[in-house]
N, C-alpha and C positions, 0 to 999 in steps of 0.2 A: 746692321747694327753691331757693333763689336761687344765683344765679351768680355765680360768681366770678368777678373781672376780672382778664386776662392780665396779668403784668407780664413775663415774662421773654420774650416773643417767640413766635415759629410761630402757626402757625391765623389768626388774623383779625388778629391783629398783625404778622406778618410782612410787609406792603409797609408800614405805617405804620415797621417798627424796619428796615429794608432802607434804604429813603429814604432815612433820619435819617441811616443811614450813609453812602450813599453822596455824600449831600448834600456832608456831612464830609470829603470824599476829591475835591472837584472838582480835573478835570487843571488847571482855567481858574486857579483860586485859585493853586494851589503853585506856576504857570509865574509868575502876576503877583508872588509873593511873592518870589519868586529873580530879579525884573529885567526879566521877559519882557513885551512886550506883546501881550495878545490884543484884536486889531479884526475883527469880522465874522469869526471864526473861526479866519483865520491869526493863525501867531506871530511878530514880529517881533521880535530883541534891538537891533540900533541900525539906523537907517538906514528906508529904506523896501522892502527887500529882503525878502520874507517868508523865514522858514527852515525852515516846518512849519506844518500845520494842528492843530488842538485839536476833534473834532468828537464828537459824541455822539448816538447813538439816530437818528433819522430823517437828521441832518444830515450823515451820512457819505455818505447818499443825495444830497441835494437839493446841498448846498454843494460836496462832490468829486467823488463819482461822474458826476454831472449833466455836468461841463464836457469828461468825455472820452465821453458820449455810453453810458455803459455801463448797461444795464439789466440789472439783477439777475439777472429771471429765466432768461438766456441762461447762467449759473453756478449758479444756485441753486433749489430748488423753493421757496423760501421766505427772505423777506426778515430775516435776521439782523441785531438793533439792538444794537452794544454799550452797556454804560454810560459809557464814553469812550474815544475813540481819539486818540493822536496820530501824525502822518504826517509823517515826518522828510525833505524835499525833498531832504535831501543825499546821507545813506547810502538811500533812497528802500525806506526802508522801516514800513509801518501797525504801531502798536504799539495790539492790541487788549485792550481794558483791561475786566475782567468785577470788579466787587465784591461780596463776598458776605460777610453779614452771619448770624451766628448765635447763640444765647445757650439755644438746647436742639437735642436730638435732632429731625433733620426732614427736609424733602426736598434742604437743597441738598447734603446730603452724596453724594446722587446727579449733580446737577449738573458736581460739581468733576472726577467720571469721566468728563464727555463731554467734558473740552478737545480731546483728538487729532480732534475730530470737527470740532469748532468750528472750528479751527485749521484742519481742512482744507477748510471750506466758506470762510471768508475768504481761504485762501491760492488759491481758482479764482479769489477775485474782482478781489486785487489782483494777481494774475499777467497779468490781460488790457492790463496798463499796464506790466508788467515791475517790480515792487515786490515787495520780501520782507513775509513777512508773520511780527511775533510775537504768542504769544498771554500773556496776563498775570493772572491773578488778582493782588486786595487782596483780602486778608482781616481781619476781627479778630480778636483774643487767643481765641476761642472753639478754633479750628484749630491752636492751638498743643500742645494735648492728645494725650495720646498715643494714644489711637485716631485720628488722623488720620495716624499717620506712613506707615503702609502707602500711603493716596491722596495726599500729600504726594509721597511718591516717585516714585509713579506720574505725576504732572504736571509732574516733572522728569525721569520717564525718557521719557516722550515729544516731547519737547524746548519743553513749554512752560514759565511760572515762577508764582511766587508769591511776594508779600510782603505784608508785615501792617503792616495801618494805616495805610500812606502811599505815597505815590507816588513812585516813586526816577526822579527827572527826569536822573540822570547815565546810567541806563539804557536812555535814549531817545537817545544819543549828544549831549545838552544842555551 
C-alpha cells in the first residue's frame, strides 16, 4: 500500500511545521523591524546603553545566566530551553516566550497545560538575581477554535498569556 505524504502537520512533520513557525515569529526580527538593535544578543534602541537581552534555547544559559555565575542545576532538575526570551533590564523582568504550532489534533495540546509548571521552574531560576518572571505562548490560528477555550483559559487563569501569530513587543514594556 504506498503512503501517503503528510501535509497538514503532527507525526514526522511536526518539528519540520513547528520550525517553519517558529522561524516566522523570531523576537530578533520584530525588535529590528520596530527600530531596535540586536548585537550579541542585547537590545539597544539609541545610544550604547543596552535595555534588554533577546536570548533563545541554550543562550539564556551561556549569554546571561553564565555572567551572574548561576547554574541551573542548583534550581532545576533539568535544564529548560525556551524558543525566545526577552529580559527587560529595566522593569528586570524574563519574558519567556514558548511558540507553538498546530494544524491537527496532537500532543501540544497537552503541552499548553503545563505553563503553571514551566512558569514556576523559570521563576526559581530568575528569582536567584531578584527578576520577575513571565510566561507567554504564540500560537497560530489553529488555537483559535473552540475546543481550545477551556486551556485558553486556563493559561490565563494561571497567570500566564497567550497571543497568536506575533509577538506584542509593547508587552515586554518596549
Amino acid at each position: 500500500m504506498p503512503r501517503n505524504i503528510n501535509t497538514v502537520g503532527g507525526g514526522s512533520q511536526t518539528n519540520s511545521n513547528g520550525l517553519k513557525f517558529e522561524q516566522s515569529t523570531l523576537l530578533d526580527d520584530a525588535l529590528r523591524e520596530k527600530g531596535y538593535i540586536v548585537k550579541d544578543c542585547y537590545v539597544y534602541l539609541d545610544g550604547n546603553i543596552p535595555i534588554g537581552m533577546s536570548v533563545y534555547k541554550r543562550n539564556l544559559y551561556s549569554k546571561f545566566f553564565e555572567k551572574y555565575n548561576i547554574d541551573y542545576r542548583q534550581f532545576n532538575s533539568k535544564r529548560w530551553e525556551p524558543d525566545d526570551c526577552y529580559i527587560n533590564f529595566k522593569n528586570e523582568t524574563a519574558y519567556i516566550i514558548e511558540k507553538k504550532f498546530q494544524n491537527s489534533s496532537g500532543s501540544v495540546d497537552k503541552k499548553l497545560a503545563a505553563c503553571q509548571f514551566k512558569l514556576l521552574e523559570y521563576t526559581k531560576l530568575f528569582s536567584a538575581i531578584g527578576y520577575k518572571t513571565v510566561y507567554i505562548f504564540v500560537l497560530n490560528d489553529w488555537f483559535k477554535r473552540s475546543e481550545y477555550r477551556d486551556v485558553l483559559a486556563y493559561i490565563n487563569f494561571t497567570g500566564c498569556f497567550y497571543f497568536f501569530n506575533e509577538i506584542p513587543l509593547n508587552f515586554f514594556g518596549l
